[in-house]
C-alpha positions in Angstrom: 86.4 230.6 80.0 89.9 231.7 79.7 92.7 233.2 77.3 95.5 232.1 77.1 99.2 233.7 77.0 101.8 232.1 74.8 105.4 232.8 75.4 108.7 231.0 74.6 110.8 230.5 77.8 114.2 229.0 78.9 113.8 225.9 80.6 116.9 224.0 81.9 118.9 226.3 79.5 116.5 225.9 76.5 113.9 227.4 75.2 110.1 225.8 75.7 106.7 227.4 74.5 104.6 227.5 77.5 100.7 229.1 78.4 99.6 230.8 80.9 95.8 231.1 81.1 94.0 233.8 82.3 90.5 235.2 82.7 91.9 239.1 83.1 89.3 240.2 80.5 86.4 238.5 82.3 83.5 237.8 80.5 85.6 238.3 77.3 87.7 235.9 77.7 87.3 233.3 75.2 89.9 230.8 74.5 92.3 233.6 72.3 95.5 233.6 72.2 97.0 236.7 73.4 100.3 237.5 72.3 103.3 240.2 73.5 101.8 243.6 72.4 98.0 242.8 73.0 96.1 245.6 73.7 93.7 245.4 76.8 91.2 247.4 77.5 91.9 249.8 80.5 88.7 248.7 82.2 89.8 245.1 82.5 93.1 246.2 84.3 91.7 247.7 87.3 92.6 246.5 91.1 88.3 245.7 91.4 88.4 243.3 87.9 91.9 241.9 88.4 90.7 240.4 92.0 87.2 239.4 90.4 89.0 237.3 87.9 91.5 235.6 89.6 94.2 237.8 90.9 95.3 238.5 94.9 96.7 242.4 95.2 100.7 241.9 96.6 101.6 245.8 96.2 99.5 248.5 95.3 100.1 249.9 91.5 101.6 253.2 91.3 99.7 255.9 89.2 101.0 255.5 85.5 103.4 252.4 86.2 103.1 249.1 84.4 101.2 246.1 85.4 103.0 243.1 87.3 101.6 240.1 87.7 103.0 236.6 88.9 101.2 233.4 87.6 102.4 229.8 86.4 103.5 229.2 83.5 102.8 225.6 81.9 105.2 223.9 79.5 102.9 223.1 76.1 103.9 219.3 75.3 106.2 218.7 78.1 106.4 218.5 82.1 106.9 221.0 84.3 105.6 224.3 85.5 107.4 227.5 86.6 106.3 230.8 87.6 106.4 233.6 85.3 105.7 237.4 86.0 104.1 239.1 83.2 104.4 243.3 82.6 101.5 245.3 80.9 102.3 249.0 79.9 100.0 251.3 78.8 97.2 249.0 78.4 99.8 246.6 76.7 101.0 243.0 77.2 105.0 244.1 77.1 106.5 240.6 78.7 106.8 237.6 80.0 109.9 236.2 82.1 110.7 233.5 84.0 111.2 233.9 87.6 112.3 232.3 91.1 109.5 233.3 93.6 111.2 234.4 96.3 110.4 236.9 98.7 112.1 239.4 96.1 110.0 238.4 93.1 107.1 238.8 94.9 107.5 242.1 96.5 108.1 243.4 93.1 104.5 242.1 91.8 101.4 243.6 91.9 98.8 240.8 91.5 99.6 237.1 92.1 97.3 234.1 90.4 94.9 233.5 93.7 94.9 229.6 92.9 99.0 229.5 93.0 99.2 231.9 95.5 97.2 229.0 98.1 99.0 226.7 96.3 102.6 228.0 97.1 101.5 228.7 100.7 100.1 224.9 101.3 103.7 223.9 100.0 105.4 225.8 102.5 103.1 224.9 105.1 100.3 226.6 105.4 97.5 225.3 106.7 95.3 227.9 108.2 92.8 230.5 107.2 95.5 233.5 106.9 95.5 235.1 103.4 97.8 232.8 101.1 100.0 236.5 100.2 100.6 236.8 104.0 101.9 233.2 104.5 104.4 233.9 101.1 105.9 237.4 102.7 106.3 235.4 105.6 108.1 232.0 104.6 109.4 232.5 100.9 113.4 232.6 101.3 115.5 236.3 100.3 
């Protein structure tokens, strides 16, 4: 089961709702809606339940600094999906922004979605067992 994270976005210069789902409580997940300023609890934001539930480690997490993460984000009643790097602070969903995944982007992320990690790397040619983060540092452009 997953949650899922609802955010307004620009697309193409306007602004589209758009979900991003996620299982980064685990076993709690269970279709919510999380919003900007949920509350998670600090168990389910460790580097051990983060990789259990879907997410690849980019960067370590330095003591006391937010939470990055890179996922897609999926347009609600439209086409299209984009990538999206979310921020929790202090146990606390604080944001949710657009973003170009370059090599850039992804340096400054701590997690990435495992599923659109290998996804990216097959689109840029990867085709071998290497770990899909290694295949991005090496091929994303910037």
């Amino acid at each position: 089961m997953y949650d899922s994270i609802i955010a307004t976005l620009p697309c193409g210069g306007e602004p589209h709702v758009g979900e991003i789902q996620t299982r980064i409580r685990g076993s709690a997940a269970d279709d919510s809606t999380l919003s900007i300023g949920h509350q998670f609890d600090p168990g389910k934001l460790t580097r051990e339940n983060l990789e259990r539930n879907g997410y690849v480690r980019v960067n370590d997490v330095p003591p006391g600094a937010p939470i990055r993460l890179l996922d897609v984000w999926s347009r609600i009643g439209g086409p299209g999906e984009r990538w999206a790097l979310w921020e929790i602070a202090d146990g606390e969903l604080r944001s949710v922004v657009p973003v170009v995944v370059d090599r850039a982007t992804l340096d400054s992320a701590h997690f990435i979605s495992a599923v659109n990690a290998a996804w990216l790397a097959q689109s840029l040619g990867h085709d071998s067992a290497e770990p899909a983060v290694d295949v991005l540092r090496r091929r994303l452009p910037g």
